[in-house]
N, C-alpha and C positions, 0 to 999 in steps of 0.2 A: 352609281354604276361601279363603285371601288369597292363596296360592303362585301361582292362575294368575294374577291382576290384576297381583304383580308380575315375573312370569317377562314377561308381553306386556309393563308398561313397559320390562321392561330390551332386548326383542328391539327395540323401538322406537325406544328410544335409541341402540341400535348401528344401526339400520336410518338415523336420521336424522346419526346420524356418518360414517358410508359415503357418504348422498346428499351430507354437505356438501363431504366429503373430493373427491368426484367433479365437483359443482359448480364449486367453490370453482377446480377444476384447471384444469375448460375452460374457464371464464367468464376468468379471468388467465393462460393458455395459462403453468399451468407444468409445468416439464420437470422430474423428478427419478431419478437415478440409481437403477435397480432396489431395490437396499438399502433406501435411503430410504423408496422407494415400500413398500415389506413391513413395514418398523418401524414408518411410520404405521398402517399396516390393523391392523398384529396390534395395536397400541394402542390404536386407535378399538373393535375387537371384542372384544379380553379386559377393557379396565377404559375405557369408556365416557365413565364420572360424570370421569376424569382426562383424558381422552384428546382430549373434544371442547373443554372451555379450554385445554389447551394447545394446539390447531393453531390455535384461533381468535387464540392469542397469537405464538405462532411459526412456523406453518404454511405460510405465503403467503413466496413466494420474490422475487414483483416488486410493484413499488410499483404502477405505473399501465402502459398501454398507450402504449409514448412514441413520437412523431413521431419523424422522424428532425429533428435538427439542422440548419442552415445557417451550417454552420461558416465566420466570416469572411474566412480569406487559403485560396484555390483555388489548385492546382496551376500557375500559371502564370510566366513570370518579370518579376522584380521590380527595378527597379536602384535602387540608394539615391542617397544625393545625389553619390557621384562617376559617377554613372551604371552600375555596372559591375553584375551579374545576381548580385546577394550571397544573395534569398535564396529563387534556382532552385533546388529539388530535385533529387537525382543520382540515380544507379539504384536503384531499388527493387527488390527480386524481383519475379516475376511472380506467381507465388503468393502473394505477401503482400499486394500490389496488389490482388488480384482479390478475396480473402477479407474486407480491411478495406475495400474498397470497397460490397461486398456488403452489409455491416454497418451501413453510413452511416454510418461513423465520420472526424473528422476528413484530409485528406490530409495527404501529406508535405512537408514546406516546408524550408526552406532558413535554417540559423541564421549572424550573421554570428562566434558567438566560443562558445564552448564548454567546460567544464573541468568536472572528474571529482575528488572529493577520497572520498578511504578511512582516511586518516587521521583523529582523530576530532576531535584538539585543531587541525589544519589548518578543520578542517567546522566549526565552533564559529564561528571566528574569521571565518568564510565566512559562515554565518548574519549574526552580527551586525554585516557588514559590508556584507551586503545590506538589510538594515532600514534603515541609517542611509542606505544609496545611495537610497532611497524620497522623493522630490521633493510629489509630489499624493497617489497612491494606494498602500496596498500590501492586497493581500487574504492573508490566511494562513487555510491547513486541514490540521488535522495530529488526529490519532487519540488521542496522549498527550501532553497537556502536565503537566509534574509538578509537584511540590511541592518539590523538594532545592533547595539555596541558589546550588552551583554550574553550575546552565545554564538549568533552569526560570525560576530570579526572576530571571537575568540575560538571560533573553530576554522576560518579561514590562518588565521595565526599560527595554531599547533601543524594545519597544512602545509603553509609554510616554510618550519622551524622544519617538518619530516622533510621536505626535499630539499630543504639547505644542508642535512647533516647524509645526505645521500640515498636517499628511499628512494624510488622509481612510484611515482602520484598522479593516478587517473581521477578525475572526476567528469561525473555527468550530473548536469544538473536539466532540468524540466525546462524548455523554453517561456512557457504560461506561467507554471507554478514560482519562479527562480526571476521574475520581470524586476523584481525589487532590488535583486542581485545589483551591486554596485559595481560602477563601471571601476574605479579602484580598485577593488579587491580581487574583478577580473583580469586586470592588468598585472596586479602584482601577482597574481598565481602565475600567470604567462609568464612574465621574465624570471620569473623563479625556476623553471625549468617545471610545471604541473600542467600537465595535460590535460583542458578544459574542454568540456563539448554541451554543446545545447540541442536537448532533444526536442528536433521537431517542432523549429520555429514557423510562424507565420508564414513568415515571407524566404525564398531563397531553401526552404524544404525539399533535402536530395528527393523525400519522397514522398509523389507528387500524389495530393488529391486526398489527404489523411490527417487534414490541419486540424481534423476532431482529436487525433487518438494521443493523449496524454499519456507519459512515463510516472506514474503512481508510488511506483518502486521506490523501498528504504530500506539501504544494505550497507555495509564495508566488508570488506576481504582484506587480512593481514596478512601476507607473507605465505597466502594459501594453505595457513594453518587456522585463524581464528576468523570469526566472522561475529557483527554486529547487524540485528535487523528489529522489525516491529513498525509500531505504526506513526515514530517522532518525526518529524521533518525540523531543520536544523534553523528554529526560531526561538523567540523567547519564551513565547506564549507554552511551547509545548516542554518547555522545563522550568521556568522562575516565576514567584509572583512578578505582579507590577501591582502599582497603586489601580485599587482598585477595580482590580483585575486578575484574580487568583490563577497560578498555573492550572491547564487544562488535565483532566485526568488520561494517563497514558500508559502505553505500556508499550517496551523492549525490550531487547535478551543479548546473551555474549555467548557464544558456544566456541568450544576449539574440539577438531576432529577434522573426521570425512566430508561432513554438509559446507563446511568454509569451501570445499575445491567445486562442490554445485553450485557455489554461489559466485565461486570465480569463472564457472563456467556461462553465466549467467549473465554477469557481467560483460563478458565477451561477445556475446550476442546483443547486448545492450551496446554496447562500444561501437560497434560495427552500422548498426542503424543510427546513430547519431551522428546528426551536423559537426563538420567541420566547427573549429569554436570560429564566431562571426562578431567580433567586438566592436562598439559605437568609437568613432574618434579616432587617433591617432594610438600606436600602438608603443612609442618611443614613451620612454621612463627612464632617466637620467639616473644613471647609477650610484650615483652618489645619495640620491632621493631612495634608489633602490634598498642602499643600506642603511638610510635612517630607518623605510618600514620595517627592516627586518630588526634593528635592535626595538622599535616599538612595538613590533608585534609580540617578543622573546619579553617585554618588561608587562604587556597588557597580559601576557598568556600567563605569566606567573602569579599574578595579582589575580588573574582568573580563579587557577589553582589554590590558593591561597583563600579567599572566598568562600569557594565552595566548600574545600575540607574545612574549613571550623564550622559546616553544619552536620558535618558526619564524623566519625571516630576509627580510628585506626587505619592501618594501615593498606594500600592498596597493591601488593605485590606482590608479580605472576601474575599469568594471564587470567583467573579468574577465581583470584581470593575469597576464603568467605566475606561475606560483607555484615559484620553485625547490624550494619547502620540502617539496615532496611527491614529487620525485624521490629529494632526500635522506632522503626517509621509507622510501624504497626500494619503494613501493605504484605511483603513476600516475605519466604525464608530463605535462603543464602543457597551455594552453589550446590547443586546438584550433580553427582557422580555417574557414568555411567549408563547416561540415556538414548532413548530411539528418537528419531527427526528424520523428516523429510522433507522436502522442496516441493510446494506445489506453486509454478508460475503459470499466471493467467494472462491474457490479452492479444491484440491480433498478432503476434509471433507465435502462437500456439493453435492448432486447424481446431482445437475441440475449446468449448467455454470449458475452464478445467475446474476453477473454483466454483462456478453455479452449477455442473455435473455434479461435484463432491456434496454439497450441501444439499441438494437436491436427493442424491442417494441418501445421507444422512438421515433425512427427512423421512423414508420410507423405511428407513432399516432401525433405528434406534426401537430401545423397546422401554429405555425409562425415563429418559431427561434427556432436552436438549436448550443449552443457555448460551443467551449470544449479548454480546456488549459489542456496542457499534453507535457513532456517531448520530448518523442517515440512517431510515430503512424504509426504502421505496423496491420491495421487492417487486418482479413480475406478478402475474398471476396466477402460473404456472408455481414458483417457488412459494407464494400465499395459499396458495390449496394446498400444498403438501403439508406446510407446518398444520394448516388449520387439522386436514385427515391426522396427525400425528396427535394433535391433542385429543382428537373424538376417539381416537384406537387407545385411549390411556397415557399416553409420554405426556408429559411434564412439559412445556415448552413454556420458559423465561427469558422476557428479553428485557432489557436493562438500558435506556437512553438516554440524553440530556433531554430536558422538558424544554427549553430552548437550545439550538442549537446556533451555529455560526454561519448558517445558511437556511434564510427565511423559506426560499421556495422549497429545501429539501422537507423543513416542515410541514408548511402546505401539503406534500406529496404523499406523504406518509401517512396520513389520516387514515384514508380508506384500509387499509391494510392492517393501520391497528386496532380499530374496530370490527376487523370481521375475524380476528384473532382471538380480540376480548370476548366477544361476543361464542364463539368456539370453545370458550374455558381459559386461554394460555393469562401468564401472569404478566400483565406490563406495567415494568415499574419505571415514575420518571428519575432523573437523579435533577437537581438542582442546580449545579455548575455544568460545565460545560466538559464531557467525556469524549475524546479522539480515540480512545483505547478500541483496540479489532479483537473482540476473542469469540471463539467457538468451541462449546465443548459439548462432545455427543455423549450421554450415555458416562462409563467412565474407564473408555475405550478411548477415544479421541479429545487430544483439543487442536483448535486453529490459530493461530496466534500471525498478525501479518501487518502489509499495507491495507487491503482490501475493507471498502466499507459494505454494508447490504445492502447495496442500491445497484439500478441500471448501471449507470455509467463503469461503477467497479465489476462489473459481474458482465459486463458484455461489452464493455469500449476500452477502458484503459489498459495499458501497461502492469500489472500489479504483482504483488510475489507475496504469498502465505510459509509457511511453514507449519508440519501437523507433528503434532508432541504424540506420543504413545506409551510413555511411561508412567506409572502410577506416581511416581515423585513429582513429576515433570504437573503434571493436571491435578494434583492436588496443590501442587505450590500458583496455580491458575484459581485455582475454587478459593482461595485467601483472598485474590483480587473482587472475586468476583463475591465475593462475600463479605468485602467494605465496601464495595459500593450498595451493594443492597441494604447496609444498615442506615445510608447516607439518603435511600431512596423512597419515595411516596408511592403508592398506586393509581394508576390511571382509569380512570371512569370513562366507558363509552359513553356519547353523548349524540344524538340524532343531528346532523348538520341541517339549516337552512337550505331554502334554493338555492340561494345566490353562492354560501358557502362550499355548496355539494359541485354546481358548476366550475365554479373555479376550482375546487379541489380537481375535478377532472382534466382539465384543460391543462391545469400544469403538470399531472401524471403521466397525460397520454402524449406531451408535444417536450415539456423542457428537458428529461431527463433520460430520452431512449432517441432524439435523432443524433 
């Protein structure tokens, strides 16, 4: 006689997991991919008591309803102190204008020096050379900072050495991505006077109900003159060999202009949604202990130094010297004069998806080539019909990936997608090591250069920041990248999956990578 009391609580509990699932959607106008949208209901409706803490934990796609910005330097021209229009903007596409406009997203500005490093031991040397160039301020945000002794504690060290010699030093690092982060080296940033925050931890999260949405983001801001971004997070893997374990292929860039103050503006809206810093343990460090780390850090930081330049040549001085040492790499060609950039930031602090808008238009606007080098690519289905339409109207569409990657499911995922591409005409080539590198270049009108990989989670959950080059310098010195890896690379053959293989390729498309 108890069956019907709990047959009604249970229809009621699925009844109030629907209304919140529906609530929940209009009230934060979110948008979710068909899939998505199906794996939540059938979950809220077959197992309820599971179904409704987990969306209340990771269900919600945007943080808040955001203003748009008033981004500081407007499209106009600018002369520096020899008078001359250093940091006027050049052509932009039309469609790219129109789209990022739309969006309220930062304008295009004008940089006056520019440089590209893919080398990893060249990027290193470049990092900690921009730390030290930090005068007043420097803000850092970066997704992974690690634990290993050869780049992690030697960039926690030159951090350091900047706020012992009087910098003003923010960092934010990733709550998930940064777990390795050593409770030491968080200590000693703290009594150092470095202002540390952890985005969007687990547990004790100011905000509540978002424990999905990850800070992706990889930037520094110097003195709100230079700026350092791309797609490295601050480990080894993504700048040094190891035995048996070649650095990954990568790429980042140094600009000084306009775009450094969007990205200090950037950072500030980052700062602002970030945790309090929350450290394991005791916070006392004996000053005395305080000043051995910092003469250990100043003797590790120089032997760092000291390492890296006997694999490059000459010298590193001014904020963005030519660099021969990366033509010699046989990768980029040295700084760049003179170019157009803009800020395209993505993730739930932005009301519009801005980067799968962008490439999405991309997609339907291009009329000759469009080449992407990426990690992951588990596009939608939405964003896979477009390229697919783009190769049957004639464009050219090349995508360029690791054949294995550092994430088995993201493989799995990606299947379907890259058969109905191959299959469409586009060219997919594998590469054989392991590539982090983010690039986009449309036509030769645009390129993208950023955090953001092609997948769900970057293109519709995380925190993420691109930047879109426009200058013919700028995207040819990207087509050098993107044209050693294709010599590096083999072509990929469709192949018909199994049952067993086609199922599971679903199951992990449509559940792991979009709730």
């Amino acid at each position: 006689m108890y069956t019907l009391p709990l047959s009604l609580g249970h229809i009621s509990l699925v009844c109030l997991g629907l209304l919140l699932y529906v609530l929940t959607s209009r009230t934060h106008h979110v948008r979710r991919s068909p899939g998505s949208a199906v794996a939540w209901v059938l979950l809220l409706v077959a197992f309820p008591y599971l179904g409704i803490p987990l969306y209340l934990i990771f269900g919600l796609r945007k943080v808040t309803k955001v203003k748009a910005t008033q981004w500081a330097v407007e499209p106009s021209v600018q002369a520096d102190a020899t008078g001359n229009a250093a940091d006027m903007p050049r052509y932009v596409p039309s469609w790219a204008k129109s789209v990022l406009s739309a969006m309220q997203l930062p304008h295009a500005v004008g940089v006056r020096a520019l440089h590209f490093d893919a080398d990893g031991r060249v990027a290193l040397l470049g990092v900690l050379e921009f730390i030290e160039r930090a005068e007043d301020e420097l803000l850092v945000c970066t997704f992974i900072l690690g634990n290993d002794e050869q780049v992690a504690a030697r960039i926690v060290d030159a951090l350091v050495l900047a706020a012992r010699r009087g910098v003003k030093v923010r960092v934010i690092v990733d709550a998930i991505g940064s777990l390795k982060l050593r409770k030491q080296s968080m200590l000693v940033m703290e009594q150092n006077g470095i202002a540390l925050r952890r985005f969007m931890p687990l547990l004790h999260n100011s905000v509540k109900g978002r424990a999905n949405l990850r800070n992706h983001r990889k930037y520094m801001v110097a003195d709100g003159r230079y700026a350092w971004s791309g797609g490295r997070n601050f480990a080894v893997e993504y700048f040094l060999d190891q035995p048996m374990h070649p650095a990954w292929l990568d790429l980042s860039f140094q600009a000084e202009g306009a775009i450094a103050e969007h990205f200090g503006q950037m950072f500030e809206s980052d700062w602002a949604q970030a945790s309090a810093p929350l450290l394991w343990g005791t916070r006392r460090v004996a000053s005395e202990s305080l000043a051995h780390s910092a003469i250990d850090a100043f003797y590790r930081l120089q032997g760092t130094w000291q390492n890296v330049a006997d694999l490059v040549m000459g010298s590193l001085a001014g904020p963005v010297a030519p660099r021969s040492e990366n033509q010699a790499a046989g990768l980029l060609p040295t700084a760049l004069q003179d170019q157009t950039m803009q800020l395209v930031p993505s993730g739930p602090d932005q009301s519009d998806d801005t980067i799968y808008s962008l490439l999405l238009t991309a997609a339907f606007h291009a009329n000759k080539r469009i080449a992407i080098v990426t990690p992951y690519f588990v596009p939608d289905d939405a964003l896979t019909a477009a390229l697919s339409l783009a190769v049957r109207r004639g464009v050219e569409v090349q995508l360029v990936i690791p054949k294995t990657s550092n994430h088995r499911m993201a493989d799995i995922a990606r299947m379907r997608s890259l058969r109905l591409l191959a299959r469409a005409g586009a060219k997919v080539m594998w590469l054989p090591v392991m590539s982090h590198a983010k690039l986009v270049i449309v036509d030769h009108a645009m390129a993208l250069c950023g955090s953001a990989n092609f997948d769900t989670r970057s293109l519709m959950l995380n925190y993420e920041i691109m930047t879109a080059f426009y200058s013919i310098e700028a995207i040819e010195a990207l087509e050098v990248l993107l044209g050693y890896a294709c010599q590096h690379a083999s072509a990929y053959v469709p192949q018909e999956p199994g049952f067993a293989r086609d199922l599971l390729e679903g199951m992990v498309r449509s559940v792991a990578f979009e709730l």
